[in-house]
N, C-alpha and C positions, 0 to 999 in steps of 0.2 A: 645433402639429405637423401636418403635413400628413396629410390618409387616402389611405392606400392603396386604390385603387378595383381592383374585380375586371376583371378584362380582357374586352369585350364582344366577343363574334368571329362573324364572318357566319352567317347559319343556312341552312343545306344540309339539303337531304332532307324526306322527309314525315315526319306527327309518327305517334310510336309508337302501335302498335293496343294498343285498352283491355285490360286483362289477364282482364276480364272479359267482353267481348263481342269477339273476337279481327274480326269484321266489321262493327265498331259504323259506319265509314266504309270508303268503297268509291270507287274512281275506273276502274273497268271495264263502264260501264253503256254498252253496246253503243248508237250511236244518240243520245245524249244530248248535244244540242250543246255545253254549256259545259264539258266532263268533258273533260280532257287530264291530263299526267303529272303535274303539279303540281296538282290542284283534285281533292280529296277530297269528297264528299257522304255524308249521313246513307246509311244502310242500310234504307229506307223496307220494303223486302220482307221484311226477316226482323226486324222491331221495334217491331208495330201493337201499341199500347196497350189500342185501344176496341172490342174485338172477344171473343172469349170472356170476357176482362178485364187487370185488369191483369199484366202478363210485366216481373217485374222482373229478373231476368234478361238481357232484352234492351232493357233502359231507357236504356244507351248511344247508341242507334241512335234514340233518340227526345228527343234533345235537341234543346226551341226552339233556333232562332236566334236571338239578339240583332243589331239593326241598329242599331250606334254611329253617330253624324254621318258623312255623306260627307265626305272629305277635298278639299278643290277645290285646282287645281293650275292656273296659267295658262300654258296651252302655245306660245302667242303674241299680243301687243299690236299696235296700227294700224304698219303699218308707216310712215302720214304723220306719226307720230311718231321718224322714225329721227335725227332731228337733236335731242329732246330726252330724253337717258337718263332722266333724273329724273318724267319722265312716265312711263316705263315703269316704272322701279323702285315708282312709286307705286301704277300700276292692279296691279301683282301682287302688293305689301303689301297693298291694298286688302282686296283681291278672297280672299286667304288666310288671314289674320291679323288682317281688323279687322271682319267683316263679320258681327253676330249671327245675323243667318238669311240664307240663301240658298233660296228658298222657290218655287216654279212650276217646278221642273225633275221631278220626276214626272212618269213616261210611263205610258203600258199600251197594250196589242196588242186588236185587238176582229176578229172575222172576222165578215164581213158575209154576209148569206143573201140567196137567192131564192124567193121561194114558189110555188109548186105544187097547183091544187084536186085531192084524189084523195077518190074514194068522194061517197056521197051528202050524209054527215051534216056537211060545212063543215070538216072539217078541212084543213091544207094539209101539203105536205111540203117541208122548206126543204129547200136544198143550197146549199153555201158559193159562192159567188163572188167576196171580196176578202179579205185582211187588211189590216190598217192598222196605222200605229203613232199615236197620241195627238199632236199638236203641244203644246210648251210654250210656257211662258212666265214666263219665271225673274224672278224681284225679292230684290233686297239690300237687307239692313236694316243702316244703319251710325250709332253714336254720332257726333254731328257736334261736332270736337276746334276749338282753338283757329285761331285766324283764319279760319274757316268753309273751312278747304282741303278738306273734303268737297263739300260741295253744289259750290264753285268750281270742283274739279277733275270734278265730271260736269259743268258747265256748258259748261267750256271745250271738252271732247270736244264736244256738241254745236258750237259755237262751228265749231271745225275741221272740223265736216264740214260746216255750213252756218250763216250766221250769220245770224240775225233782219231785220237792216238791211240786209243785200246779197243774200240767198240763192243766196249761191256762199260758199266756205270761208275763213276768215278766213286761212288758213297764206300765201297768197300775198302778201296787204297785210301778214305779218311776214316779208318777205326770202326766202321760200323758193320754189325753186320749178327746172325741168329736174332734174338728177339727185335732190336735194335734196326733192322731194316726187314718189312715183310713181304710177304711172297710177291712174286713180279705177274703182280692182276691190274687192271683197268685202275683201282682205286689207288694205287700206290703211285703212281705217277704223271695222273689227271686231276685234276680239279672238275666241280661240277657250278651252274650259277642258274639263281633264281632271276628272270625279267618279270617287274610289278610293272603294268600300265595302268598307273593312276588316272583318274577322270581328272577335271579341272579342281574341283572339290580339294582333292588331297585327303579324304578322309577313307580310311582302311576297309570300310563296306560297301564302297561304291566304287572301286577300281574294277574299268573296264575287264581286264584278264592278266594271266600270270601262264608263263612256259618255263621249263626248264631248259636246260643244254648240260649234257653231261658230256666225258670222255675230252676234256680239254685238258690242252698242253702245245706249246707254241710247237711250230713246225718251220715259222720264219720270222726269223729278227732284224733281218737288212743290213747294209753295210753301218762300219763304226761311226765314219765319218773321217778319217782321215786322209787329208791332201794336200796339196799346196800351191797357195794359189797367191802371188801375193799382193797386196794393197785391201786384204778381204778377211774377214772376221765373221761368225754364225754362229746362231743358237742351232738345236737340235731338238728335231721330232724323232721318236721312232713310233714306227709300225711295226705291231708283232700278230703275227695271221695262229690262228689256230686249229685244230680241228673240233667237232663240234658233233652232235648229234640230240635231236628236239626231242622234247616230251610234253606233249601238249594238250589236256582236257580236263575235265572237271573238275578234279581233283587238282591240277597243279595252280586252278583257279582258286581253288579254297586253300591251299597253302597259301599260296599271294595274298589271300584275305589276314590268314594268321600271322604272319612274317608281318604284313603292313599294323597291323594292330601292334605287333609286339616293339616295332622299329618308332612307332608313333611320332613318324613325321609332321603328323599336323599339328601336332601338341609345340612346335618350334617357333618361338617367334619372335624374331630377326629383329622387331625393332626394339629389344633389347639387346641386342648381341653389344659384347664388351667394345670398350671405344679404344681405337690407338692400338701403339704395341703395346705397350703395358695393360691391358686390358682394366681400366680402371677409374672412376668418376672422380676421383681425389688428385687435385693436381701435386701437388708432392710428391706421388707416385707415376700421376702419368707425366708427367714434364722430366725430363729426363735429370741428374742429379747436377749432375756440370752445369747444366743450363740453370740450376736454381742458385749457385755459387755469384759471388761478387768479381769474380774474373771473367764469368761470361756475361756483365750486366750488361745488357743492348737492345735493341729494338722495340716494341712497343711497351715496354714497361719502363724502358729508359724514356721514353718520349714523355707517357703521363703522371712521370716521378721528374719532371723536369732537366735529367741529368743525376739526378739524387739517387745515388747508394742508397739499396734499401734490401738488407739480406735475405734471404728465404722466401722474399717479393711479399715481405709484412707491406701493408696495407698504410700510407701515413694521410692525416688530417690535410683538407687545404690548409696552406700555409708553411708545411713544412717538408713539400716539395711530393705532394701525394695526389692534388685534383687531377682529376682526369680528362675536366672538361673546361679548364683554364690553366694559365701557368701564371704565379704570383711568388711574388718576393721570398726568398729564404730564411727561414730564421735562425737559421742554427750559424750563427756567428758574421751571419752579412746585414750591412747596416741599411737603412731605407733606402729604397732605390736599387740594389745591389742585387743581380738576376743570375741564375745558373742556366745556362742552355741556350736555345733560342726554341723560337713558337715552330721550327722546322726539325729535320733531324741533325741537325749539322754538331759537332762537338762541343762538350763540355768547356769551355774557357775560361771556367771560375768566374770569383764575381767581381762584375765589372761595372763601375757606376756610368749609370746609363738610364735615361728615362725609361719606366716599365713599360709603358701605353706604347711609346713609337717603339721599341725592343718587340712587343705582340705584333706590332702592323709592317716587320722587317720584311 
C-alpha cells in the first residue's frame, strides 16, 4: 500500500525569534555588508558568554556555527564543447555528485601596511595601504569508475584545448570548426562554479554565503596508474588541480540565495528515497525474477513453507506447508504423521513417517 507523504511547500519568511532570547538573531546591523532582508546574524552585542561569566539567559545569541560541505554548482561548461552535450552533462555530474573533496578554494582578505619610524626607541607606526584577497587553487578528488572515464575525460579537456603532438586543439582535426567551435576567449575553454554555504537549516534563505570561481580548466591530472607490481591489485583516486579565480560579495551571496531556492535541496527527503536496486516497495519487482522462480526455491521462505514448493512465493494456509511460525503435517498427498523438512534448514527428504512432536524437537 502506498504512503501517504506530507506535502512539502516553499518556505517564506524569516524563522521565528527564540521565545527565550526574543533578539537572539538580528538582521539590522547598520553597515554590515552581508546583512539584507533575508540574512539573519547572531546578536553578538547582547550575548557575550566570557565576560563577567556565563548569561544563560542570552545563550541563544551565542550559538557556534556549524559549516556543512559547500554545496558546488556548475554555472557554466567550455562553450568549445557546444557540439558535445554529454561532455557537458558529465563535467557537471563530475564536478557535483562524484567529486570527494573539492579542496584549494579557501580564500582570506589580508590588508597590507606601511611603516613609519616615530620616536627615538625603534618603534614604527604602520598605516594600511592595500587589501588583497588570497588567490586559490582549487583540486578534485574523484574515485576513478569503470573504463577509466575519469582520468579520460580530464585528459581529453586538456586534449581540446591543446594537444601534446600539435599544440593547437585537437576539436579542429575532429570536424569542427566556423560556427561550430567559437573564438578562443576565457569562456570557450573554462568552466565557471557557484559554492553555496548552507547553514545547518538547509533552507535557501538562510545560507551563510555564496562565491563564485571562474576561469577553470584542469592544468593537472597525475599519473594513469600503470605499473607492475606483483602480488597487488588497486582501486584508483585521481586528483585534478585547476586554475581558478574568486568572485566574492553581495551579489554572488544573493545568487547563492537564488540558485539554493531553485535547486530546493531542502524540499528532499531521504526517508523516502526508493529501496534496493529496483527501486521499489512491491516485492515481485524488487526481488529479483530468478529468485521468484521454483529453481531458485531456498532459504527463508523454503524454511516457513516447510520444504513446500510454492511458486511466485503465493502465500499457503497452515497445513499445507505455509505457517511460519510452526511446521505441521502436509496435506497434499502425505498421510498422518508424514513431514516434509525438518524444524532446521537441512534438506527436503520427502515424507517420512516419523512422529511430528519428536521430528520439531530434532
Amino acid at each position: 500500500m502506498a504512503t501517504t507523504k506530507p506535502e512539502v511547500t516553499n518556505y517564506s519568511g524569516r524563522s521565528q525569534p527564540s521565545p527565550f532570547m526574543n533578539d537572539a538573531l538580528i538582521n539590522d546591523v547598520a553597515g554590515l555588508s552581508v546583512l539584507g532582508a533575508s540574512n539573519e546574524v547572531a546578536n553578538v552585542a547582547r550575548s557575550g558568554q566570557l565576560g563577567t561569566g556565563v548569561r544563560i539567559t542570552k545563550i541563544d545569541g551565542a550559538t557556534p556555527a556549524v559549516f556543512n560541505p559547500v554545496v558546488p554548482v556548475v554555472l557554466s561548461v567550455p562553450t568549445m564543447w557546444k557540439m558535445f552535450p554529454q561532455k557537458q552533462e558529465i563535467l557537471k555530474a563530475l564536478m557535483e555528485t562524484h567529486a570527494k573533496t573539492i579542496t584549494g578554494i579557501d580564500f582570506s582578505y589580508e590588508l597590507e601596511t606601511a611603516d613609519t619610524q616615530i620616536g627615538h626607541d625603534g618603534q614604527t607606526l604602520k598605516v594600511p595601504t592595500k587589501s588583497t584577497r588570497s588567490s586559490i587553487s582549487p583540486s578534485a578528488t574523484f574515485i576513478e569508475y569503470t573504463g577509466n572515464i575519469v582520468y579520460n575525460f580530464f585528459r581529453d579537456w586538456i586534449y581540446d584545448i591543446q594537444h601534446p603532438d600539435t599544440n593547437s586543439s585537437i576539436l579542429p582535426a575532429m570536424g569542427l570548426g566556423g560556427e561550430n567551435l567559437p573564438g578562443w576567449t576565457i569562456s570557450a575553454f573554462s568552466m565557471s562554479m557557484l559554492f553555496i554555504q548552507y547553514d545547518p537549516s538547509g533552507l535557501p534563505d538562510r545560507i551563510m554565503d555564496a562565491f563564485i570561481v571562474f576561469d577553470m580548466f584542469p592544468t593537472q591530472i597525475g599519473e594513469i596508474g600503470f605499473e607492475h607490481t606483483i602480488g597487488t591489485t588497486q582501486t584508483k583516486e585521481r586528483n585534478i588541480n585547476f586554475t581558478g579565480v574568486v568572485q566574492h560579495n553581495n551579489n554572488t551571496r544573493d545568487l547563492g540565495i537564488a540558485v539554493a531556492k531553485m535547486l530546493g535541496l531542502h524540499r528532499i527527503n531521504y526517508n523516502y528515497s526508493l529501496p534496493g536496486l529496483a527501486g521499489s516497495v512491491n516485492p515481485s519487482i524488487a526481488i529479483q525474477q530468478e529468485l521468484r522462480s521454483n529453481a531458485a526455491y531456498s532459504g527463508v521462505d523454503w524454511e516457513t513453507n516447510a520444504g513446500n514448493s510454492h511458486p511466485l512465493r503465493s502465500n499457503r494456509a497452515p497445513g499445507s506447508g505455509g505457517a511460519a511460525n510452526t511446521f505441521v503435517p502436509q496435506a497434499d498427498g502425505a498421510s498422518a504423521g508424514d513431514y516434509y523438512g525438518s524444524v532446521e534448514t537441512g534438506p527436503n527428504v520427502g515424507p517420512v513417517s516419523t512422529n511430528v512432536d519428536a521430528n520439531r524437537n530434532a
